[in-house]
KEKE-3310 file (N, C-alpha, C; in steps of 0.2 Angstrom, whole numbers, plus 5000, padded with zeros to 4 digits):
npx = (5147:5164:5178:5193:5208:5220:5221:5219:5231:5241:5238:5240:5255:5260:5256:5264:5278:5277:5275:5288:5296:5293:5297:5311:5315:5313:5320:5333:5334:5330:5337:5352:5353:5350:5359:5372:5368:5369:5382:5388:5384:5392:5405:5420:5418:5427:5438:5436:5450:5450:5449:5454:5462:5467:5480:5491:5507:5519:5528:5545:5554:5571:5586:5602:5614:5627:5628:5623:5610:5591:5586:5574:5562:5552:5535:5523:5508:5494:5480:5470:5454:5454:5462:5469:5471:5479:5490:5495:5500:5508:5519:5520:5526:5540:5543:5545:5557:5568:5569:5577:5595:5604:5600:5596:5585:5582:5573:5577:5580:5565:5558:5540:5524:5513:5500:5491:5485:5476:5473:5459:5467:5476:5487:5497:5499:5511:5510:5523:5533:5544:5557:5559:5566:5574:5584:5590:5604:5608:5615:5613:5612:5606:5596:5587:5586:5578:5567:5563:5563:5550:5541:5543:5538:5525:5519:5524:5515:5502:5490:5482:5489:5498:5508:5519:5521:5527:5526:5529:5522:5512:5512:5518:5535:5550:5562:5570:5581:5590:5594:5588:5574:5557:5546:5536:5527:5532:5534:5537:5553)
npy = (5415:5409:5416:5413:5402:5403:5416:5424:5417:5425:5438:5438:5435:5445:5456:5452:5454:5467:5472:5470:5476:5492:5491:5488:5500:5509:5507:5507:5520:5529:5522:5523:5536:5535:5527:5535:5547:5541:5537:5549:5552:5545:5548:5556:5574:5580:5594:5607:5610:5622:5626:5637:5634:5633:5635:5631:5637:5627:5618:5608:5596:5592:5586:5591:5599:5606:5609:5598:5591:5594:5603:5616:5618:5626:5627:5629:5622:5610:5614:5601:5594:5586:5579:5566:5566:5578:5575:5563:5573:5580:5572:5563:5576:5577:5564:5567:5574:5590:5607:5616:5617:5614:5605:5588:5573:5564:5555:5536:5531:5528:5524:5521:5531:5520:5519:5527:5533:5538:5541:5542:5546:5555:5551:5546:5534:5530:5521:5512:5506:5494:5497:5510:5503:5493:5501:5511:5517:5514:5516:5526:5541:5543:5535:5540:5554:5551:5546:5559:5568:5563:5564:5577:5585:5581:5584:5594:5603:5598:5601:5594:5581:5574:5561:5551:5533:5520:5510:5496:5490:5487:5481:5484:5488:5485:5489:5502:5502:5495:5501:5512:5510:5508:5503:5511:5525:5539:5556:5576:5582)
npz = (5497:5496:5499:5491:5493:5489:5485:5497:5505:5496:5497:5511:5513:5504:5512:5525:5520:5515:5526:5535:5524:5527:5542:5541:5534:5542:5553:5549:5546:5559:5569:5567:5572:5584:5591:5587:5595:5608:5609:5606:5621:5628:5625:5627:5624:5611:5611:5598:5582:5580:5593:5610:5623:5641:5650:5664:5674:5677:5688:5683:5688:5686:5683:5685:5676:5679:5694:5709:5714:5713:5698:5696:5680:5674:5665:5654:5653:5646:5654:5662:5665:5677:5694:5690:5677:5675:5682:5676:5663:5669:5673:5660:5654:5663:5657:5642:5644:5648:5643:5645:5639:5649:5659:5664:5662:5674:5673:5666:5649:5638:5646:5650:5658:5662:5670:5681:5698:5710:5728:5739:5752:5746:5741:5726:5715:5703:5688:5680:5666:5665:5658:5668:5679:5672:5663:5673:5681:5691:5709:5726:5722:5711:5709:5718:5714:5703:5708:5716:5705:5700:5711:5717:5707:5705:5717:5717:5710:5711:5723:5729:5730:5743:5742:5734:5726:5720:5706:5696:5682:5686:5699:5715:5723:5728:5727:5714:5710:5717:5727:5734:5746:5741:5745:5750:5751:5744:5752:5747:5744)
capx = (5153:5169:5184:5198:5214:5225:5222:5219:5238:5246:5238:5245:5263:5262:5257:5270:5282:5277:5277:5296:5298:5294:5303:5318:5317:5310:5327:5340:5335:5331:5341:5357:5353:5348:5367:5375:5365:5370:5388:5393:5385:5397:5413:5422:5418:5436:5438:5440:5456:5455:5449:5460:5461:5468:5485:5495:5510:5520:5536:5547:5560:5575:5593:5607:5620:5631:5626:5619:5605:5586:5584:5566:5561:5546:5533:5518:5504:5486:5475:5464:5449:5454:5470:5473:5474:5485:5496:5498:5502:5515:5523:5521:5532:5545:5548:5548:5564:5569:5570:5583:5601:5608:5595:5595:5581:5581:5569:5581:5576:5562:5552:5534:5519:5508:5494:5492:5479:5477:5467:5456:5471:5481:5493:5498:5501:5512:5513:5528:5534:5550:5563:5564:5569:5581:5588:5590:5610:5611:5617:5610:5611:5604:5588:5584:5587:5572:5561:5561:5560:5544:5537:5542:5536:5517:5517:5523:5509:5495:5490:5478:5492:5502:5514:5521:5520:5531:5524:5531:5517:5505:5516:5523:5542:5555:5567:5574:5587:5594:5598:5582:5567:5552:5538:5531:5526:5539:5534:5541:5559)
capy = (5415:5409:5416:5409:5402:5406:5425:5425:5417:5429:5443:5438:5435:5451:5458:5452:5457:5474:5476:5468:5483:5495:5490:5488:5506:5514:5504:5511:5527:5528:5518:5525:5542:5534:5524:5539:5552:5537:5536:5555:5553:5541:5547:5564:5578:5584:5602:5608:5612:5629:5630:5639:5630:5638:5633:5634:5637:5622:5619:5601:5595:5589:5585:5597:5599:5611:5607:5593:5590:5593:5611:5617:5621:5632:5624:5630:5616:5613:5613:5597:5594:5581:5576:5561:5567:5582:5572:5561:5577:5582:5563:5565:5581:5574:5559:5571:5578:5597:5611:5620:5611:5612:5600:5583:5569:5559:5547:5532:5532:5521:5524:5527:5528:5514:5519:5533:5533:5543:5536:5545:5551:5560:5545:5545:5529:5531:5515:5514:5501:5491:5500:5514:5499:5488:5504:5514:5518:5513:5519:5529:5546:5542:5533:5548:5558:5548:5546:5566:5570:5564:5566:5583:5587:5578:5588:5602:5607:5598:5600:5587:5576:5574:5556:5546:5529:5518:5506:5495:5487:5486:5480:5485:5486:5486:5495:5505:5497:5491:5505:5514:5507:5510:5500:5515:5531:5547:5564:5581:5583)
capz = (5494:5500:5498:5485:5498:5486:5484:5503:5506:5491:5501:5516:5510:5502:5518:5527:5516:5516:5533:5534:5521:5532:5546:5535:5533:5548:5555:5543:5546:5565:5575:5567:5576:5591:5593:5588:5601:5614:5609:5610:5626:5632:5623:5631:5620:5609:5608:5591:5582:5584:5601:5613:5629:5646:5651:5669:5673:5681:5689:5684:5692:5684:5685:5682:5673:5681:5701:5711:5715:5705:5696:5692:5674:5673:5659:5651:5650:5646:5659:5662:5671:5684:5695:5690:5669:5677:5685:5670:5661:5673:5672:5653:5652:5664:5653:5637:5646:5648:5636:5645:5638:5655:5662:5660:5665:5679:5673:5661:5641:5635:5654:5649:5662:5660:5673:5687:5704:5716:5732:5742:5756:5743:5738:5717:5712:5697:5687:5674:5661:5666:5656:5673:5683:5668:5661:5679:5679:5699:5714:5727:5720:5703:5710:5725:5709:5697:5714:5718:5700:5700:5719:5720:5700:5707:5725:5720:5708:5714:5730:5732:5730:5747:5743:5727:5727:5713:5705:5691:5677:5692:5706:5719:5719:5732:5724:5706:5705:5722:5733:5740:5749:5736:5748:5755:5747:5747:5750:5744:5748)
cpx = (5159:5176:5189:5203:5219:5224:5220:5229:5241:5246:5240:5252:5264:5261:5261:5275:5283:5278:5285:5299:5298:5298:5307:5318:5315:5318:5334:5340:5333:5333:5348:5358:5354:5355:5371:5374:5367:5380:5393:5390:5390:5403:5413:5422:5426:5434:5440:5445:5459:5453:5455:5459:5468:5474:5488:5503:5513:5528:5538:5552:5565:5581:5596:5614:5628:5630:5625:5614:5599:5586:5576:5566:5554:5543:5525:5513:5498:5483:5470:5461:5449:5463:5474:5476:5479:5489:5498:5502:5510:5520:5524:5526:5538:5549:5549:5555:5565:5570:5575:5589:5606:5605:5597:5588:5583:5578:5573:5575:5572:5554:5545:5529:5512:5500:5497:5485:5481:5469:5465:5463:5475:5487:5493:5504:5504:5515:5517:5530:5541:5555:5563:5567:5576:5588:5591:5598:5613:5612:5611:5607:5606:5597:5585:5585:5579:5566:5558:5559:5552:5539:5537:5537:5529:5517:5516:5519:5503:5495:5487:5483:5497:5508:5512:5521:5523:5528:5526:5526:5514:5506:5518:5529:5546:5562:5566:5576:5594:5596:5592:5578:5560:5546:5533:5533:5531:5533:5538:5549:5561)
cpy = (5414:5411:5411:5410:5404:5414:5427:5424:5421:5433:5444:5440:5442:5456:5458:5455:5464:5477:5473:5474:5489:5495:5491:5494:5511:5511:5506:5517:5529:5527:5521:5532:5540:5532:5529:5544:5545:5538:5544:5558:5552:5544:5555:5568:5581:5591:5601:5611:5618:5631:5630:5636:5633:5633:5636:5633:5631:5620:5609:5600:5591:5588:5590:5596:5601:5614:5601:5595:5590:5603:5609:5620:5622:5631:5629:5625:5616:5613:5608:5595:5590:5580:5571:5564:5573:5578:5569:5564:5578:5575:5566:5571:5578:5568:5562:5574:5587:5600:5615:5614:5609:5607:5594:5579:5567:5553:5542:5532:5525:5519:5527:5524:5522:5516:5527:5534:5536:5541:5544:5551:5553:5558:5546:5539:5529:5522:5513:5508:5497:5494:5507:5510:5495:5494:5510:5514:5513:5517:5524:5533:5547:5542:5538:5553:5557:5549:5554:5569:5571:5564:5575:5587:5587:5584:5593:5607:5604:5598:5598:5582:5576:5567:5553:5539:5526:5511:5501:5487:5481:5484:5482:5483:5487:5490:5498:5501:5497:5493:5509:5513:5511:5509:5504:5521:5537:5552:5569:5581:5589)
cpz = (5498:5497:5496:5491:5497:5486:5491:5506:5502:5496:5508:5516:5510:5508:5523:5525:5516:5523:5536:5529:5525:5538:5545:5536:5536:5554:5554:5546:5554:5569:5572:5571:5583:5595:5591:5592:5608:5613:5610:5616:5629:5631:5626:5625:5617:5608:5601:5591:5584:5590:5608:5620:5634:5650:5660:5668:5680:5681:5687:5685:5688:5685:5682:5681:5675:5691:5702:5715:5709:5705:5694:5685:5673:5666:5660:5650:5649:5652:5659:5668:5678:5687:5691:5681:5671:5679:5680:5665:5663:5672:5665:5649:5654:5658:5646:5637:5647:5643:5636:5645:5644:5661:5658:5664:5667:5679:5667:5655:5641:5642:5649:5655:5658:5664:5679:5689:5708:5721:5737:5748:5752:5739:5730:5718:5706:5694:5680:5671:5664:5665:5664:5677:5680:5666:5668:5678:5686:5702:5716:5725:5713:5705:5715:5718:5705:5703:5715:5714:5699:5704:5717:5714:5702:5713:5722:5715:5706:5721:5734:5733:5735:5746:5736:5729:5721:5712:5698:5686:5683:5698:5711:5720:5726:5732:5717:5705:5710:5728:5740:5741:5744:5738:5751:5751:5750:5745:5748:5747:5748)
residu = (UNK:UNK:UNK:UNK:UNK:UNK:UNK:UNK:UNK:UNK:UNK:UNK:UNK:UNK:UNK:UNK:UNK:UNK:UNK:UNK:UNK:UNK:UNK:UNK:UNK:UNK:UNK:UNK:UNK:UNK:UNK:UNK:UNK:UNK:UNK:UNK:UNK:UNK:UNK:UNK:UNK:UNK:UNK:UNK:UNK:UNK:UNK:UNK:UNK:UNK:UNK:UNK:UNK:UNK:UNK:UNK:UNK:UNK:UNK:UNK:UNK:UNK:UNK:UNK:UNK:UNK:UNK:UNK:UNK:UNK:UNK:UNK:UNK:UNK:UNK:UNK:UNK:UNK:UNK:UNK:UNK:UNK:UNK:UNK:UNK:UNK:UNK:UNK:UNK:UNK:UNK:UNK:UNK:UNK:UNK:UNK:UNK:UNK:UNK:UNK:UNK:UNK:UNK:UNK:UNK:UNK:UNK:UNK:UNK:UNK:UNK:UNK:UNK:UNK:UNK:UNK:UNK:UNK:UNK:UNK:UNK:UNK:UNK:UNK:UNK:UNK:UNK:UNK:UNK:UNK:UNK:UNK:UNK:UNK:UNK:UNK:UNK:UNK:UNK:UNK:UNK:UNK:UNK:UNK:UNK:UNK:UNK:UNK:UNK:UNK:UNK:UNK:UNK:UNK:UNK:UNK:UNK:UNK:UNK:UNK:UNK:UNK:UNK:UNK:UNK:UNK:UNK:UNK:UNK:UNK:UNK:UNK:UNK:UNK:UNK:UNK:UNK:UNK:UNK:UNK:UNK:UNK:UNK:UNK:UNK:UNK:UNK:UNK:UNK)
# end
């Protein structure tokens, strides 16, 4: 007896078939676990909304109203795990400006940080948008003003961090805005 070819190929086909069904749904449902147990590896866990999270207390330097030089205002912040996002932090207040009205900012409207590194000797490279350089008022005082702002803000509450370094949309800069030598990193004043 031999086998009819046609109900040999049907049941092939339909073998096929079925096992491409399978797949199909052993696919669906297993591999979307597998790419999302990979993906909240890779991504930084969010604290939930109501979690409470552990703040320090940090000083920023700003300009004043009612003297010269920079006065300090005394801030509350969160607390993050690494330098470099603290120090972003601290920048990130700065250019929000002060809460007491006899302060004012140092750094010109419109500056935001663009990047921020810190190298192995201590250095924070902060790297900012254009407008702290277009919008800068000038003169010496002003710019030793925006420079210490953010040197002494970075120094003086981390203490990995020994020098500032200006950097404008990844550059290196020679000046703010005409008066002070910006090629080489300042420390605390």
């Amino acid at each position: 007896m031999i086998p009819d070819k046609r109900k040999t190929n049907w049941a092939l086909i339909l073998g096929i078939l079925l096992g491409i069904a399978v797949l199909t749904i052993v696919a669906l449902f297993a591999f979307p676990k597998e790419i999302t147990q990979v993906k909240n590896k890779l991504l930084p866990q969010q604290p939930s909304i109501g979690e409470s999270k552990e703040t320090i207390r940090v000083k920023l330097y700003f300009g004043s109203r009612t003297s010269k030089g920079l006065a300090i205002e005394e801030r509350d912040i969160i607390k993050l795990p690494n330098q470099v996002d603290q120090a972003q932090e601290l920048v990130n207040q700065l250019l929000a400006g002060p809460q007491n009205m006899n302060l004012v900012s140092a750094i010109p409207e419109a500056t935001r940080l663009t990047g921020l590194y810190i190298d192995q000797g201590g250095c924070a490279y902060v790297d900012f948008n254009s407008h702290i350089s277009q919008n800068h008022p000038g003169g010496c005082y002003a710019e030793l003003q925006t420079i210490y702002s953010l040197v002494n803000t970075i120094t003086a509450n981390l203490s990995a961090i020994g020098e500032v370094k200006f950097l404008i949309n990844g550059a290196e800069i020679d000046t703010l805005a005409g008066h002070i030598d910006t090629r080489y990193a300042f420390k605390t004043n």
